[in-house]
KEKOLBA-519070 format. One record per atom (N, C-alpha, C): residue number from 1; residue in one letter; atom name; x, y, z. Coordinates in steps of 0.02 Angstrom, whole numbers, plus 50000, padded with zeros to 5 digits. Each point is the difference from the previous one (the first is absolute). Example, Ala and Ser with C-alpha at 12.3 -4.5 7.8 and 13.67 -1.06 7.14 Angstrom:
REM KEKOLBA-519070
+-----+-----+------+-------+-------+-------+
!   n ! res ! atom !    px !    py !    pz !
+-----+-----+------+-------+-------+-------+
!   1 !   A !    N ! 50660 ! 49716 ! 50390 !
!   1 !   A !   CA ! 49955 ! 50059 ! 50000 !
!   1 !   A !    C ! 50045 ! 50060 ! 50000 !
!   2 !   S !    N ! 49982 ! 50053 ! 49964 !
!   2 !   S !   CA ! 50042 ! 50059 ! 50003 !
!   2 !   S !    C ! 49961 ! 50055 ! 50037 !
+-----+-----+------+-------+-------+-------+
REM end
This chain:
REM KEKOLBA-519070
+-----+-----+------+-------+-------+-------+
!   n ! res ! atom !    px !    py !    pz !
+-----+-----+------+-------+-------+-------+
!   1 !   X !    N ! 45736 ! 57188 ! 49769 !
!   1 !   X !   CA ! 50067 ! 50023 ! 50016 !
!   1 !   X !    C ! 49993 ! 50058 ! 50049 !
!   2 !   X !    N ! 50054 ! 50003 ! 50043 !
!   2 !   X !   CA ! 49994 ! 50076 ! 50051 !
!   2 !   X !    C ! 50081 ! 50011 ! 49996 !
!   3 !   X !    N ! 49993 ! 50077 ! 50023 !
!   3 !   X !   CA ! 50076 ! 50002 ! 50010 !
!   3 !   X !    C ! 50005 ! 50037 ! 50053 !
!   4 !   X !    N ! 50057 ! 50033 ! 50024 !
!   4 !   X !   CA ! 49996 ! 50068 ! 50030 !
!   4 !   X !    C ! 50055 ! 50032 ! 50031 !
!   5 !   X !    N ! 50009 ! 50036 ! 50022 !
!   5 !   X !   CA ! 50071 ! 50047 ! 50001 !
!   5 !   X !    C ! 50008 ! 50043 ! 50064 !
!   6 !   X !    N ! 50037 ! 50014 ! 50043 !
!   6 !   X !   CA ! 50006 ! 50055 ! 50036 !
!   6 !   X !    C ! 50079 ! 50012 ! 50009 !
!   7 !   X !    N ! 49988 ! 50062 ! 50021 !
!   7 !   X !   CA ! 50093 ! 50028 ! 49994 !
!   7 !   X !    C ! 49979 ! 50077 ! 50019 !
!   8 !   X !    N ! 50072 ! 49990 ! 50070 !
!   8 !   X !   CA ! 49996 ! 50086 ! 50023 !
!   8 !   X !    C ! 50063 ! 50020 ! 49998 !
!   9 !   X !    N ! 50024 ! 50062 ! 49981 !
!   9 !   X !   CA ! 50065 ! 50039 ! 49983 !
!   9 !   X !    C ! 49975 ! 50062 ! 49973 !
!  10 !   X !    N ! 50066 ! 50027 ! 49968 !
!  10 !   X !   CA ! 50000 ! 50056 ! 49970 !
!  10 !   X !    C ! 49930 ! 50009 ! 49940 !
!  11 !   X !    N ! 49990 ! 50037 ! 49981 !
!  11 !   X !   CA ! 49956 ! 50010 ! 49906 !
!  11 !   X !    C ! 50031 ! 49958 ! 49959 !
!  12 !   X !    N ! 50061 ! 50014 ! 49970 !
!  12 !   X !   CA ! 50038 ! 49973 ! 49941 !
!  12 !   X !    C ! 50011 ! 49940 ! 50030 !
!  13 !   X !    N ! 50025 ! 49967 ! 50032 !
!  13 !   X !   CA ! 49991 ! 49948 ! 50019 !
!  13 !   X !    C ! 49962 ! 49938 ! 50003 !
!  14 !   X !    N ! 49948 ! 50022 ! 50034 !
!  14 !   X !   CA ! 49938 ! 49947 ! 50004 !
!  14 !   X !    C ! 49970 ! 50022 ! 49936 !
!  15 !   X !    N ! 50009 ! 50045 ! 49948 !
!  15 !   X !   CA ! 49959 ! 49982 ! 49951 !
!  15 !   X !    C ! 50036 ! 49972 ! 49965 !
!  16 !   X !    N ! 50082 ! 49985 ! 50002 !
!  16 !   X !   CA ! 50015 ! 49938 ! 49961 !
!  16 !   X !    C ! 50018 ! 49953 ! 50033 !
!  17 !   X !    N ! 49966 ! 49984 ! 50052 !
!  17 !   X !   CA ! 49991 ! 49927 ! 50029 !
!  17 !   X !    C ! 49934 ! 49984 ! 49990 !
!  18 !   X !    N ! 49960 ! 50042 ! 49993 !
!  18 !   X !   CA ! 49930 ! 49981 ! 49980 !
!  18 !   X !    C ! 49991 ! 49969 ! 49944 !
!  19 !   X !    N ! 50031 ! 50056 ! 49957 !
!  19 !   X !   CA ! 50004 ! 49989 ! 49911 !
!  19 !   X !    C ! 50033 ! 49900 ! 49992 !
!  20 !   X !    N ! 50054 ! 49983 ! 50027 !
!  20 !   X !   CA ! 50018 ! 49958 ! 50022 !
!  20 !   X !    C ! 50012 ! 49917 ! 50008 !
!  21 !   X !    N ! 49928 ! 50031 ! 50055 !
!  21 !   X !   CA ! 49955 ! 49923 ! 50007 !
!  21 !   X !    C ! 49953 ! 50010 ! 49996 !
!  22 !   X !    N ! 49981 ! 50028 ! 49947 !
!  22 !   X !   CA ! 49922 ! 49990 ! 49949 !
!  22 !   X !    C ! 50020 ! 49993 ! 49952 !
!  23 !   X !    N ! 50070 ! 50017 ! 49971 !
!  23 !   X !   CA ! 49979 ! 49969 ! 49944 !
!  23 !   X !    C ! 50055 ! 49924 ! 49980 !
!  24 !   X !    N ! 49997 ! 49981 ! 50076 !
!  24 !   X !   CA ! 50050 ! 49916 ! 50010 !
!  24 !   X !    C ! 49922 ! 49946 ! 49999 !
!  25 !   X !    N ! 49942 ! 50046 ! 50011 !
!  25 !   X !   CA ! 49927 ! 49957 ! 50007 !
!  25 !   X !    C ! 49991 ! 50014 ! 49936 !
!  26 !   X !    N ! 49964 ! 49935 ! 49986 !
!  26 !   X !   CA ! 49965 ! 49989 ! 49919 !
!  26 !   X !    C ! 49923 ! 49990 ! 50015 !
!  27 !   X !    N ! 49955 ! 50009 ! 49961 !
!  27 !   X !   CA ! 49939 ! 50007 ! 50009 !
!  27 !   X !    C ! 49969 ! 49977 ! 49944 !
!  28 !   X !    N ! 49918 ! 49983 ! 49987 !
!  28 !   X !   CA ! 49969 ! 49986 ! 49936 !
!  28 !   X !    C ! 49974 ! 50093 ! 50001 !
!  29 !   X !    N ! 49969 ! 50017 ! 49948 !
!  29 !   X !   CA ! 49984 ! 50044 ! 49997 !
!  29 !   X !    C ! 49920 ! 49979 ! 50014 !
!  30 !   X !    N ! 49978 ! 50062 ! 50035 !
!  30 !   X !   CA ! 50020 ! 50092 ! 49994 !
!  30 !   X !    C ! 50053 ! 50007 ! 50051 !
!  31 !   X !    N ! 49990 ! 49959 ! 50045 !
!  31 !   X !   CA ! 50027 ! 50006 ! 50072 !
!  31 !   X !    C ! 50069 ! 50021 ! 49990 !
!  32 !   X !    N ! 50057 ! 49980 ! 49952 !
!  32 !   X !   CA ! 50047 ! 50014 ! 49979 !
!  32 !   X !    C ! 50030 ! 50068 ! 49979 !
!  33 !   X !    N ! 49929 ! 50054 ! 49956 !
!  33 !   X !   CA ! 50011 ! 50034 ! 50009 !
!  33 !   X !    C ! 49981 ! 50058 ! 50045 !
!  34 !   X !    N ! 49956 ! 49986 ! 50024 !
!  34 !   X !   CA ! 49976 ! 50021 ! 50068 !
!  34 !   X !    C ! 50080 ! 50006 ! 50047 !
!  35 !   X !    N ! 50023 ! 49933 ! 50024 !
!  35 !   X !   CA ! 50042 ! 49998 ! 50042 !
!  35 !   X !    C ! 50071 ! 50054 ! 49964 !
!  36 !   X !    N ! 50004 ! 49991 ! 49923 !
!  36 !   X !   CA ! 50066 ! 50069 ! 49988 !
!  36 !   X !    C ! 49982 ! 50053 ! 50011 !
!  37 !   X !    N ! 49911 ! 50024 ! 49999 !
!  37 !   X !   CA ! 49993 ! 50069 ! 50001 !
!  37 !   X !    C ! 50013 ! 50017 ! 50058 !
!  38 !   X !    N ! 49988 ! 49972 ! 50059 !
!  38 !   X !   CA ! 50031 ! 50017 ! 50077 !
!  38 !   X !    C ! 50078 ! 50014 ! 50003 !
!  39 !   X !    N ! 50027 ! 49964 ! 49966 !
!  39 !   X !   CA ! 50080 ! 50036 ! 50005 !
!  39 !   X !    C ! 49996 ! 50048 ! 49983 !
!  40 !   X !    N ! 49970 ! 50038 ! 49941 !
!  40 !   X !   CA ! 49994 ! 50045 ! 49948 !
!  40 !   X !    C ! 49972 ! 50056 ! 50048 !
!  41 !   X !    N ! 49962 ! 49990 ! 50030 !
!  41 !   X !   CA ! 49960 ! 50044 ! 50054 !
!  41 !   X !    C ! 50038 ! 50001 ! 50071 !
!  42 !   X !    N ! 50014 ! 49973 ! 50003 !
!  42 !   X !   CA ! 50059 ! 50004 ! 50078 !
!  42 !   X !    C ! 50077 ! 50032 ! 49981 !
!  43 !   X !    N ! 50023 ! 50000 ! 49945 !
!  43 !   X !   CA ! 50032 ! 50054 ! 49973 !
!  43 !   X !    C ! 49997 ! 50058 ! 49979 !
!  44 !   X !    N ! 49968 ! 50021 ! 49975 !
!  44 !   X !   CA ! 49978 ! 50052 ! 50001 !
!  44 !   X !    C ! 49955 ! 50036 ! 50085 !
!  45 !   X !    N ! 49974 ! 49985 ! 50010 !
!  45 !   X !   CA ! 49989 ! 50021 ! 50071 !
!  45 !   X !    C ! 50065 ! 50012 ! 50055 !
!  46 !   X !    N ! 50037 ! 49956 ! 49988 !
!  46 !   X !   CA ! 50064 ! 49990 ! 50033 !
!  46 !   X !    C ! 50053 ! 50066 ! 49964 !
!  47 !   X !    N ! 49978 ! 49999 ! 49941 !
!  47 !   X !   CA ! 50061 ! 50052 ! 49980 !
!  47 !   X !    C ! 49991 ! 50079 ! 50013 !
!  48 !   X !    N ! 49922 ! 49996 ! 50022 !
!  48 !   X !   CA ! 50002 ! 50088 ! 50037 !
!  48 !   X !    C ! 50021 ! 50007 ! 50055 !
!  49 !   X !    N ! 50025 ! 49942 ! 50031 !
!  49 !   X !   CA ! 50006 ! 50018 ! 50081 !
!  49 !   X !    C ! 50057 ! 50025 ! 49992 !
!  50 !   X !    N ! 50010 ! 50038 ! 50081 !
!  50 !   X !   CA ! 50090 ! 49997 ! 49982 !
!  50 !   X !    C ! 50046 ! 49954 ! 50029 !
!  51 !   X !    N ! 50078 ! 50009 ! 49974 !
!  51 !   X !   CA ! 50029 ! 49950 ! 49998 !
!  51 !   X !    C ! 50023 ! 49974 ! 50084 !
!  52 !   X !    N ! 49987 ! 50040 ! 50043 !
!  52 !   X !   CA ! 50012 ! 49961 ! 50069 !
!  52 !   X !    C ! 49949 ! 49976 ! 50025 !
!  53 !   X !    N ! 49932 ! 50006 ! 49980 !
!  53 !   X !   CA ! 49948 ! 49970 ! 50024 !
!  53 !   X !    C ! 50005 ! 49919 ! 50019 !
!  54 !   X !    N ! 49964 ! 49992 ! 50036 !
!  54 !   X !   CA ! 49987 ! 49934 ! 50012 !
!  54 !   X !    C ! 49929 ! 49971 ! 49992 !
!  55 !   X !    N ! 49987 ! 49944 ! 49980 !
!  55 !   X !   CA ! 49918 ! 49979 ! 49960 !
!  55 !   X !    C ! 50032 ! 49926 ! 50013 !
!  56 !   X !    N ! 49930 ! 49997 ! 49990 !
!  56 !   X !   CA ! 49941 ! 49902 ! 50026 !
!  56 !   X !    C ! 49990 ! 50004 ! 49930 !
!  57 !   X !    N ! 50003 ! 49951 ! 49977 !
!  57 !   X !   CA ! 49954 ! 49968 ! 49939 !
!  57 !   X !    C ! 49967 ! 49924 ! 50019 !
!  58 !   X !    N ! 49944 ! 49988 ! 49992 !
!  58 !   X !   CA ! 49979 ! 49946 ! 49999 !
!  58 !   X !    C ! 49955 ! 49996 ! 49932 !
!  59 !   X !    N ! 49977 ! 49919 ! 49963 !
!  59 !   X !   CA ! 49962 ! 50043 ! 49919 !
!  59 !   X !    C ! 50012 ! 49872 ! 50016 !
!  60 !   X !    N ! 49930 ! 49987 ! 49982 !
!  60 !   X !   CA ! 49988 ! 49942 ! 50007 !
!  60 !   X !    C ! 49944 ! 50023 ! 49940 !
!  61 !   X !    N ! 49988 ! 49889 ! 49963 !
!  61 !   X !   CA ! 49951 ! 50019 ! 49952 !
!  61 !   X !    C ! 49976 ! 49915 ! 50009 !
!  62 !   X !    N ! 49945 ! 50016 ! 49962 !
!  62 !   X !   CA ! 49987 ! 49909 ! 49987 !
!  62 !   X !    C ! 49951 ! 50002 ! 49936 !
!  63 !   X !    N ! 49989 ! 49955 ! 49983 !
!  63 !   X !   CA ! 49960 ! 49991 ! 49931 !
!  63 !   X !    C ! 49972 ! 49907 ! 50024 !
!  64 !   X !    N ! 49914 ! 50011 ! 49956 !
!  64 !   X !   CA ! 49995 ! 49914 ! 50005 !
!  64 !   X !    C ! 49931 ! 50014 ! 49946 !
!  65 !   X !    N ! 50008 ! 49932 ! 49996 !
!  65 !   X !   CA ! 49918 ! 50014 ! 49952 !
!  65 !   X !    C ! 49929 ! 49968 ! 50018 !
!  66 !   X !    N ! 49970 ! 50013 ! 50027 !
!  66 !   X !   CA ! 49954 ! 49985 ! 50047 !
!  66 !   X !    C ! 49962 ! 49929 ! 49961 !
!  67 !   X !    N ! 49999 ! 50008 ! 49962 !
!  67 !   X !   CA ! 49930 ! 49958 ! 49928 !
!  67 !   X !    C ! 50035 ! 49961 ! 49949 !
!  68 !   X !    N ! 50073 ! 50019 ! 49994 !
!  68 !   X !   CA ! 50053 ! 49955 ! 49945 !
!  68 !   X !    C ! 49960 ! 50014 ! 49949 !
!  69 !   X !    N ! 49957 ! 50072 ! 49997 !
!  69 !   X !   CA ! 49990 ! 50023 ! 49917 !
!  69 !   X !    C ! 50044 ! 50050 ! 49985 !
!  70 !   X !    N ! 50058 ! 49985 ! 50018 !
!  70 !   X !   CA ! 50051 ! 50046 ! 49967 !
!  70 !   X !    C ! 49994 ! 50093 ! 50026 !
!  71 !   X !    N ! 49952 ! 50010 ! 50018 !
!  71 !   X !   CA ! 49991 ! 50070 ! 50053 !
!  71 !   X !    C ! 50030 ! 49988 ! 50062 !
!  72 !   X !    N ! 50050 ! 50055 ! 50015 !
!  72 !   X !   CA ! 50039 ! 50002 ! 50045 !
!  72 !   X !    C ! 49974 ! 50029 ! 50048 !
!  73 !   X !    N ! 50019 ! 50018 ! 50079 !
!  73 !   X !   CA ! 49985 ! 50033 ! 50063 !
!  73 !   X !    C ! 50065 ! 50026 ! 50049 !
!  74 !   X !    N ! 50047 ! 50051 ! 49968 !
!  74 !   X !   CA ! 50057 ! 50035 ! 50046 !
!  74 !   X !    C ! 49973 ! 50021 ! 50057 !
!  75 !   X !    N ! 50073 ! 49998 ! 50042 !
!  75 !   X !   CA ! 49998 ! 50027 ! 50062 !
!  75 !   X !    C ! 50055 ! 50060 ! 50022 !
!  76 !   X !    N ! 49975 ! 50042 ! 50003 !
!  76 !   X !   CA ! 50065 ! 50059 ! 49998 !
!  76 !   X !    C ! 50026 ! 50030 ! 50070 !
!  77 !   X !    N ! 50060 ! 50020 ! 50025 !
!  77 !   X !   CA ! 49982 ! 50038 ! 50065 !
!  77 !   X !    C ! 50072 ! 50026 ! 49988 !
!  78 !   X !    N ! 50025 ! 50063 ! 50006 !
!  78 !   X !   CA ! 50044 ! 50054 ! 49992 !
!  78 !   X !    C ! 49996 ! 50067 ! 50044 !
!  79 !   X !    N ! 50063 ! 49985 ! 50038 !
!  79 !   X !   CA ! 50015 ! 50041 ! 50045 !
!  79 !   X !    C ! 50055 ! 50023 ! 50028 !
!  80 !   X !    N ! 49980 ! 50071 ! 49958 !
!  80 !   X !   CA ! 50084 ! 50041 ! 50038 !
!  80 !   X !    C ! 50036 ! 50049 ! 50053 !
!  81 !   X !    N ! 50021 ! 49979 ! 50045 !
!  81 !   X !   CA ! 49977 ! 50032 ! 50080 !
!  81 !   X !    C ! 50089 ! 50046 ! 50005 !
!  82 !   X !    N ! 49987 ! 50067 ! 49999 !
!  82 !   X !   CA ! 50058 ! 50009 ! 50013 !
!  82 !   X !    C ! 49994 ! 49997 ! 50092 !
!  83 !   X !    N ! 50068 ! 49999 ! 49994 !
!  83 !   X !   CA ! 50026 ! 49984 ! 50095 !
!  83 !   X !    C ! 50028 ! 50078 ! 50020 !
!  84 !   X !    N ! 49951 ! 50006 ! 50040 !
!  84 !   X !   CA ! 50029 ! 50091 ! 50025 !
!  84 !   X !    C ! 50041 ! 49972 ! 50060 !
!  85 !   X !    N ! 50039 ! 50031 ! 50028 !
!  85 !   X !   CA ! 50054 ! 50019 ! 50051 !
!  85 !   X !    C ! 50061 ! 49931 ! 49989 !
!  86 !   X !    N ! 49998 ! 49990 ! 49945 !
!  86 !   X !   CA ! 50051 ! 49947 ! 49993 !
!  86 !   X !    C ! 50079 ! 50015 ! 50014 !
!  87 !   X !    N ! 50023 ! 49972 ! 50045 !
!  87 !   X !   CA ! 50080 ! 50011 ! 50001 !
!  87 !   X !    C ! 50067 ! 49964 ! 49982 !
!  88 !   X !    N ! 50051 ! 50032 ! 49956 !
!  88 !   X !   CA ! 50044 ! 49968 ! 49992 !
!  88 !   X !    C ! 50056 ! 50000 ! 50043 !
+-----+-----+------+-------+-------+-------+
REM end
């Protein structure tokens, strides 16, 4: 399974568009909870900024099992870019 997400706006915003569509993706585990803890972590990161800021989120994952002995192999990548000189 893979998923992945990007969304740029305000803080409060994109962290509940993030929150969103991760959790509209279903997953086997771990990957599953792997993929909620990134909302969990992109909120909170998101909630120190301040509220006119502008931010990038991008946050992709994958999971597979190399051997079908039931040991898994994630793929993680999370990234939160605020946007300096942004204008409204």
């Amino acid at each position: 399974m893979s998923w992945s997400v990007s969304v740029v706006g305000k803080p409060a915003a994109v962290a509940a568009k993030v929150a969103k569509e991760l959790a509209a993706v279903k997953c086997s585990e771990p990957e599953e909870e792997i993929k909620n803890s990134v909302a969990s972590i992109v909120a909170t990161a998101l909630g120190a900024f301040p509220e006119g800021a502008a931010v990038k989120v991008n946050a992709s994952g994958s999971q597979y099992s190399p051997n079908n002995d039931g040991k898994k192999v994630n793929n993680l990548s999370v990234s939160i870019e605020p946007l300096y000189g942004f204008v409204e």
